[in-house]
C-alpha positions as a printed Julia matrix, in Angstrom:
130×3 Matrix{Float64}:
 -1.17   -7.02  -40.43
 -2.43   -4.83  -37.41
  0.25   -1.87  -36.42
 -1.92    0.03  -33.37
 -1.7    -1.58  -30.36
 -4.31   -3.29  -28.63
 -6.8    -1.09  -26.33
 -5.48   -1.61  -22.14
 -8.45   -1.36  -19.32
 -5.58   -1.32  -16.76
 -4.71    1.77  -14.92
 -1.9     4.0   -16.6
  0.45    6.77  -15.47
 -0.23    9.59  -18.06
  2.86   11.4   -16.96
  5.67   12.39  -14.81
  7.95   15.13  -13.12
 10.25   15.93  -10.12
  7.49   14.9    -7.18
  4.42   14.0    -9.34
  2.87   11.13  -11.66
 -0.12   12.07  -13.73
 -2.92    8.89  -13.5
 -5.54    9.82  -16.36
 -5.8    13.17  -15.71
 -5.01   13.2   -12.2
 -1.36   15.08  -10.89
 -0.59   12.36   -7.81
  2.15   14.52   -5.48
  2.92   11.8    -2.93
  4.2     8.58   -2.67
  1.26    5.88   -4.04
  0.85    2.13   -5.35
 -0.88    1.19   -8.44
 -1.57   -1.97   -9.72
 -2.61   -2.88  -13.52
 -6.06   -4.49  -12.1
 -6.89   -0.79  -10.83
 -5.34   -1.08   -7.45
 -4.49    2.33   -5.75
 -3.29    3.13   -2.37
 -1.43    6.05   -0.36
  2.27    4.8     0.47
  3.07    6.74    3.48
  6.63    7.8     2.62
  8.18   10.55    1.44
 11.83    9.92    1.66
 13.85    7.06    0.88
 15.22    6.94    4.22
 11.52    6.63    5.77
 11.22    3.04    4.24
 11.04   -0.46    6.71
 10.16   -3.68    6.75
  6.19   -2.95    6.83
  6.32   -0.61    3.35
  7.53   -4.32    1.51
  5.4    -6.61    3.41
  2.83   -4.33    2.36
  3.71   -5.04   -1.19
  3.96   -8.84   -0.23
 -0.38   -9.09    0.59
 -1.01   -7.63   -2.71
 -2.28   -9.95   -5.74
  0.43   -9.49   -8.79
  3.12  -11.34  -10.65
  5.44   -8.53  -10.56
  6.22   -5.59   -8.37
  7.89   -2.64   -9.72
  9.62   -0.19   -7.05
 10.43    2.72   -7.94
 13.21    4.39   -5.37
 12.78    8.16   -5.71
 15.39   10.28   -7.91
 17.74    7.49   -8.21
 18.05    3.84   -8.24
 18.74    2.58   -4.31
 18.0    -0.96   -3.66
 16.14   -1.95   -0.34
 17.98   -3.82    2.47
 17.66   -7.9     1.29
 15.76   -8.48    4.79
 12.46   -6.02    4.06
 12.49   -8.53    0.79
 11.51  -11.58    2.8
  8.45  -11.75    2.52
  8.22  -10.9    -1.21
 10.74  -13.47   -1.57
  8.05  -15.89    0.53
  5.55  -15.34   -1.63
  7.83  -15.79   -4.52
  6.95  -12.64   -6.14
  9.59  -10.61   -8.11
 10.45   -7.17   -7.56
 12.68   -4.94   -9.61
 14.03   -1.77   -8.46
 14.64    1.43  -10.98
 14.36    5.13  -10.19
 10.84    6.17   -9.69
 10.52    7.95  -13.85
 11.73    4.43  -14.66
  9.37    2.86  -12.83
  6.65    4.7   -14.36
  7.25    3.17  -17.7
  8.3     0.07  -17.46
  4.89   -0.46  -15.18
  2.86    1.26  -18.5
  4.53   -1.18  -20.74
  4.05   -4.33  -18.43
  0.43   -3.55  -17.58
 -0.2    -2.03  -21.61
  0.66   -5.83  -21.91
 -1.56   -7.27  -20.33
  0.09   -8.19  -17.36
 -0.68   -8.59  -13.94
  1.81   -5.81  -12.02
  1.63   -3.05   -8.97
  3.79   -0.39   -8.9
  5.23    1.19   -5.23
  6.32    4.92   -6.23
  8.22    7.28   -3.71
  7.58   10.46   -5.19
  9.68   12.3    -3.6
  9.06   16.26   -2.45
 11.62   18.68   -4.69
 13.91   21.09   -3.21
 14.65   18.49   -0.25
 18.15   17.49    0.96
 20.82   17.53   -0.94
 21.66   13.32   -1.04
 24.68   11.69   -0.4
């Protein structure tokens, strides 16, 4: 019976803080996507509040099975409409707060799976929110 898991090529988050991810041995301090094939892109947004439309169709042209979004601090949902075309392409995406996010995309892609991962990192110290 084998008890180590088996050996992942994807790319993995190594760690995490208040407004950083690690990536191998990388610190990442803004807001990125990463995808389990090795995808990795800027996200230009650095505040819940500067999210649209465009940020999810974004997500929407991307090859995966599954999108994981993770939403900053806390878990905040986007409006239903910047989903359409996610929902179009029939792709899934589940929200969580952004720590979250981070490992439930290592243990979907340490799987095997297919999955991108859209990260606000957001900066520390900001605004208090409401």
């Amino acid at each position: 019976m084998k008890f180590q898991p088996d050996r992942s090529n994807a790319l993995t988050i190594s760690g995490y803080g208040p407004g950083w991810i690690g990536i191998e041995t990388e610190k990442i301090t803004q807001s990125l996507i990463i995808g389990s094939n090795g995808l990795r892109l800027d996200w230009p947004c650095e505040r819940f509040e500067d999210l649209g439309p465009e940020h999810f169709a974004q997500l929407a042209g991307l090859d995966a099975e599954l999108i994981v979004f993770g939403s900053g601090t806390r878990n905040r949902f986007p409006r239903p409409e910047w989903l359409r075309p996610l929902m179009a392409r029939r792709l899934g995406l589940e929200t969580m707060d952004t720590q979250a996010a981070c490992r439930t995309y290592n243990i979907l892609a340490g799987e095997g799976r297919n999955v991108v991962a859209a990260l606000l990192l957001e900066r520390p110290g900001g605004p208090i929110e409401s």
